[in-house]
C-alpha positions in Angstrom: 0.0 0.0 0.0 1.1 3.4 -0.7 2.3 5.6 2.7 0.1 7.7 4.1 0.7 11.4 3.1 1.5 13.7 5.9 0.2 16.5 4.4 -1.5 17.8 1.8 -2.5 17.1 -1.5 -0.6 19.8 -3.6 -2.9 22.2 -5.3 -3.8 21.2 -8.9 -1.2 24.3 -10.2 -0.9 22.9 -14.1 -4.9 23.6 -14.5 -4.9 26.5 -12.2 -2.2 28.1 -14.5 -4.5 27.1 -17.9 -1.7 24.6 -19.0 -3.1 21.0 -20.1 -3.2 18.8 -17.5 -1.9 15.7 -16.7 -4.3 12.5 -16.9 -4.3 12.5 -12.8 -4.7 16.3 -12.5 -7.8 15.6 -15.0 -9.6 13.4 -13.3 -8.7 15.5 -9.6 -11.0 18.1 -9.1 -9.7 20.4 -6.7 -6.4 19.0 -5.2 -4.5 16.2 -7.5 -5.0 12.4 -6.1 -1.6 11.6 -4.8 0.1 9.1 -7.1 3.1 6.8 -6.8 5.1 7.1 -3.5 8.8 8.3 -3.2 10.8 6.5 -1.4 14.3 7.1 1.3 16.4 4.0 0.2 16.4 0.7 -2.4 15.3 -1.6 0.5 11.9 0.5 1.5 11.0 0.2 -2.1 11.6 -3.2 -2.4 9.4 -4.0 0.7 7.0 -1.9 -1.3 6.8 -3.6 -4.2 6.7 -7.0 -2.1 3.5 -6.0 0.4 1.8 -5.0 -3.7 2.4 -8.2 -5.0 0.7 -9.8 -2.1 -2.2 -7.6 -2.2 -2.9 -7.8 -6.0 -2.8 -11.4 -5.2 -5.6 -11.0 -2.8 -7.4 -8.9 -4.9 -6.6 -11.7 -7.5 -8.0 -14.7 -5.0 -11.3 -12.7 -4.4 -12.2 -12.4 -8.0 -11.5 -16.1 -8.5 -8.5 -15.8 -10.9 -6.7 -18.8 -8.8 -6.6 -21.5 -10.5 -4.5 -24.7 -8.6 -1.1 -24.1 -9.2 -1.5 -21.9 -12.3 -1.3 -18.1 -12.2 1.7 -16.0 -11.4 3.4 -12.5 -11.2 6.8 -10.5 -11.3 8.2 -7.4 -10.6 11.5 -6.5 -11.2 13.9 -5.9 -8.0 15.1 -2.0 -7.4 18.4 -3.7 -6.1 19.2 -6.9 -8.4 18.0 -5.0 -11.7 18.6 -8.0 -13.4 16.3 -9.8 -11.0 12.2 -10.6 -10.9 10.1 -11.0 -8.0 8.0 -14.2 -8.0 5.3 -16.1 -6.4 6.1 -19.9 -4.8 4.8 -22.6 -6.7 1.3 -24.5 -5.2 0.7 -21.5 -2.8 -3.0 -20.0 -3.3 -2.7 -16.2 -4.3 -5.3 -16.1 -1.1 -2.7 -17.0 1.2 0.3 -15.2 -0.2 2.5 -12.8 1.8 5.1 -10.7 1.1 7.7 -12.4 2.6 6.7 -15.8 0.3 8.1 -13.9 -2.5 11.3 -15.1 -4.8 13.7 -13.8 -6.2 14.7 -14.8 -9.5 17.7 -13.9 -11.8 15.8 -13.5 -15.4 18.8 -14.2 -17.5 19.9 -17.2 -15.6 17.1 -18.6 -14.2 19.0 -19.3 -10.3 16.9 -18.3 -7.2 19.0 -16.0 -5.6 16.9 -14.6 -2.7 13.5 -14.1 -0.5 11.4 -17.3 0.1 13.4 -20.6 -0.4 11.3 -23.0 0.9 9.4 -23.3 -2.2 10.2 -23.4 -6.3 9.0 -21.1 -8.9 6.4 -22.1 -11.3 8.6 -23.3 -14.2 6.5 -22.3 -17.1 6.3 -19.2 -15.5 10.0 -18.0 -15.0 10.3 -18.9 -18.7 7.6 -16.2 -19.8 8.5 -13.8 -17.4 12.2 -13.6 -18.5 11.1 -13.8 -21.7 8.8 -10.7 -21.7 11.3 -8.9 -19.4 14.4 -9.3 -21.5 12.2 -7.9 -24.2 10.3 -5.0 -22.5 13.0 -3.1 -20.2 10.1 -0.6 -19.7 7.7 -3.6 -18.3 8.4 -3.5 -14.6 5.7 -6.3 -13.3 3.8 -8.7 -14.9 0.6 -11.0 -14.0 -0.8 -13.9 -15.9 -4.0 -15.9 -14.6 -6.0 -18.7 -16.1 -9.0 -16.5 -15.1 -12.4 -17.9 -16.4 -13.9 -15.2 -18.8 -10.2 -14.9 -20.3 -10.0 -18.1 -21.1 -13.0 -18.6 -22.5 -12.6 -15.6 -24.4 -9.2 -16.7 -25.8 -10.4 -19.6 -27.9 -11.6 -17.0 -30.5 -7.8 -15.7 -30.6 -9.3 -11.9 -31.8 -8.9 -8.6 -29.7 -11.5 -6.8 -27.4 -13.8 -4.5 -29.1 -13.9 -1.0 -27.7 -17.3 -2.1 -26.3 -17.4 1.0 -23.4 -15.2 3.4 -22.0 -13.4 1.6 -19.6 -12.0 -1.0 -22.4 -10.7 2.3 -24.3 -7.8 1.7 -21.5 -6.1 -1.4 -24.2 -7.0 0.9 -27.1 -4.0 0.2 -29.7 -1.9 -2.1 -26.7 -3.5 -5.3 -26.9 -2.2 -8.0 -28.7 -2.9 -11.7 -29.7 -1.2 -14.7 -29.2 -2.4 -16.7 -32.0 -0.3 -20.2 -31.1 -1.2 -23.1 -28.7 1.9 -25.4 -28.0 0.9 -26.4 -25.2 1.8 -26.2 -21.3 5.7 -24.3 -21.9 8.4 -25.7 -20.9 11.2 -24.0 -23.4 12.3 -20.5 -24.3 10.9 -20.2 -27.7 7.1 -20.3 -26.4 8.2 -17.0 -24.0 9.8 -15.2 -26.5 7.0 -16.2 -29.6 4.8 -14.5 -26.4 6.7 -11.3 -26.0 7.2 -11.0 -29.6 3.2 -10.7 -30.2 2.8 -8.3 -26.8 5.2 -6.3 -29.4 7.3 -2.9 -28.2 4.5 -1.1 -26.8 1.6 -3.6 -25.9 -0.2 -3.9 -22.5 -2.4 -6.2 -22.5 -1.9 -9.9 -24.5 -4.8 -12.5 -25.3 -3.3 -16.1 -25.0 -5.1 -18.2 -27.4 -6.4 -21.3 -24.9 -4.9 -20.2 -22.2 -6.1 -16.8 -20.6 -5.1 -13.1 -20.3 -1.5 -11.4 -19.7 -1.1 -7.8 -18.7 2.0 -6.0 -17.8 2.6 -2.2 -16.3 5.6 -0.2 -14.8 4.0 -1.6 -11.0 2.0 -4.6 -10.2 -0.7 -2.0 -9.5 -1.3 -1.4 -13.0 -0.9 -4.7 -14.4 -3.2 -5.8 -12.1 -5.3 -3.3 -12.6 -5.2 -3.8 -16.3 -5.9 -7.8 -15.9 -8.7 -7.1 -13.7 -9.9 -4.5 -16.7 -9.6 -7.5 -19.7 -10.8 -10.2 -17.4 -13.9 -7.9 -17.1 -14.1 -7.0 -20.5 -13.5 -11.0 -21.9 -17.1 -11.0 -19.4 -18.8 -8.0 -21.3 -17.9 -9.4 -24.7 -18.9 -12.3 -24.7 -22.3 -11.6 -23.5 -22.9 -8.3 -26.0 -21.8 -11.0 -28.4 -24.6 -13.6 -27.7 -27.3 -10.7 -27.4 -25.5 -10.0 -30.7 -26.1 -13.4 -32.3 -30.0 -12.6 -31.5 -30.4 -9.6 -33.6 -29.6 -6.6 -31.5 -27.2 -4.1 -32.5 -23.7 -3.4 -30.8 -22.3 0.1 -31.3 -18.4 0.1 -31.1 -16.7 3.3 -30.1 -14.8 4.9 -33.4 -11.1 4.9 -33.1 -10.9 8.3 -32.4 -12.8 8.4 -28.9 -11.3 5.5 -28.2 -7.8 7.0 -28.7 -8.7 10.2 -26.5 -9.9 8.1 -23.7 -6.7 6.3 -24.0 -4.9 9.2 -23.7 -6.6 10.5 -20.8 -7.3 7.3 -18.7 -4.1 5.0 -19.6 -0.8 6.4 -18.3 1.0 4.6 -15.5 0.6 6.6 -12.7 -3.2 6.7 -13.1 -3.5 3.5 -13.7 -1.7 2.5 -10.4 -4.1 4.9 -8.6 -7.1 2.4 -10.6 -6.2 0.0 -8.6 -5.9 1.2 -5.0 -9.4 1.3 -4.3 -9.4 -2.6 -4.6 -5.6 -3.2 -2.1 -7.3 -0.4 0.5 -10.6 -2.7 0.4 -8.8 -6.0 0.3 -6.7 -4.7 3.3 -10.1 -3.7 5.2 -11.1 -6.8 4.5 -8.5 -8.8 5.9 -6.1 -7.0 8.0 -2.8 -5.9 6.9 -1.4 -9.7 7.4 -0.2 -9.8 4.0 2.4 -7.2 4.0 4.5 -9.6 6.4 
């Protein structure tokens, strides 16, 4: 969870000035909504990003995303750069703490810290490291096997820009057209970070489910949440389809300006606080240990 300002919200200055504001300053009306946290030293943020992951993974367990052993997320390491953050193997994301996480060296595949009473999800190290080596911008990652994405998969087609809140993927989703099974060799991770492509967010696993990445866990859990949702939506606008009634699409061009306005990083992290302050209501602060 982000720390708890000790004072106040700065003034919104950029609109009180006339200049255009920024996405957050936008949607704030009055004083900005505080975004992403600064921190004193390496180790604070790391224990950050840690007490995330386990919340997203909450917020991932209430939804229903587990599935068995299936299901993971990274985020790269402030101190190890060349390192991912990883969930243990057979644990359900309902239980998960931060201190369960491990640490995981992307280039050679060696555990080299956190939690080492438990393996990594194979499959998932291999797509991780894949998408990381890849993507230096893409600081976190989660994959599910979430039921609406999955179904939605086995058409192997992108989201329509159905409503407003989908306009968030506009131009970033992408389509992996290939089944080769459960993966268990390099070549499936990179054929996977090759179709998320240089600037995608959000990637549609053909018979397998939903991948979403972001600059913090935040947003690519945010994001998942947001596809998982909208897999839901299309395929029930597409059955009322089937039986004569009319779906309007949004054109490309409102659907690039909500992009714009509703898709950078910083706003998108703030999408998903909402659900790690309610989650943390819910059940206590336990998973921050």
């Amino acid at each position: 969870m982000a720390p708890i300002a000790t004072s106040d919200p700065p003034p919104n200055v950029q609109s009180m000035k006339g200049a255009e504001p920024t996405p957050l300053e936008a949607i704030s009306h009055g004083p900005t909504l505080p975004g992403l946290p600064l921190f004193d030293n390496l180790e604070e943020k790391r224990q950050w990003i840690k007490e995330h992951m386990a919340g997203v993974f909450r917020v991932f367990a209430r939804f229903g995303y587990a599935e068995g052993m299936s299901g993971h997320i990274s985020v790269l390491d402030p101190i190890q750069t060349d390192a991912m953050w990883m969930n243990p193997l057979g644990v359900h994301f309902g239980m998960l703490k931060a201190s369960d996480m491990i640490l995981v060296n992307y280039h050679s595949g060696e555990t080299i810290g956190g939690n080492n009473c438990r393996p990594v999800n194979a499959a998932g190290v291999l797509i991780h490291a894949a998408i990381h080596k890849a993507r230096p911008d893409v600081h976190a990652i989660c994959h599910a096997h979430s039921v609406h994405g999955v179904s939605y998969s086995t058409f192997a087609k992108p989201l329509e820009m159905l409503n407003q809140d989908v306009c968030n993927i506009f131009g970033v989703q992408g389509v992996y057209s290939q089944y080769g099974g459960i993966v268990f060799g390099e070549e499936e991770g990179a054929n996977m970070a090759q179709a998320l492509g240089p600037k995608g967010k959000g990637l549609i696993l053909m018979n397998h489910g939903l991948l979403t990445v972001g600059e913090t866990c935040d947003e690519a859990g945010y994001l998942f949440r947001l596809m998982e949702k909208s897999c839901k939506i299309q395929l029930e606008v597409d059955a009322a389809a089937a039986n004569g009634l009319k779906k309007h699409i949004i054109t490309d061009e409102e659907a690039a300006y909500n992009f714009k306005m509703a898709s950078e990083s910083e706003i998108l992290y703030c999408e998903f606080q909402p659900e790690l302050e309610y989650e943390e209501f819910l059940s206590g602060p336990g998973f921050k240990a």
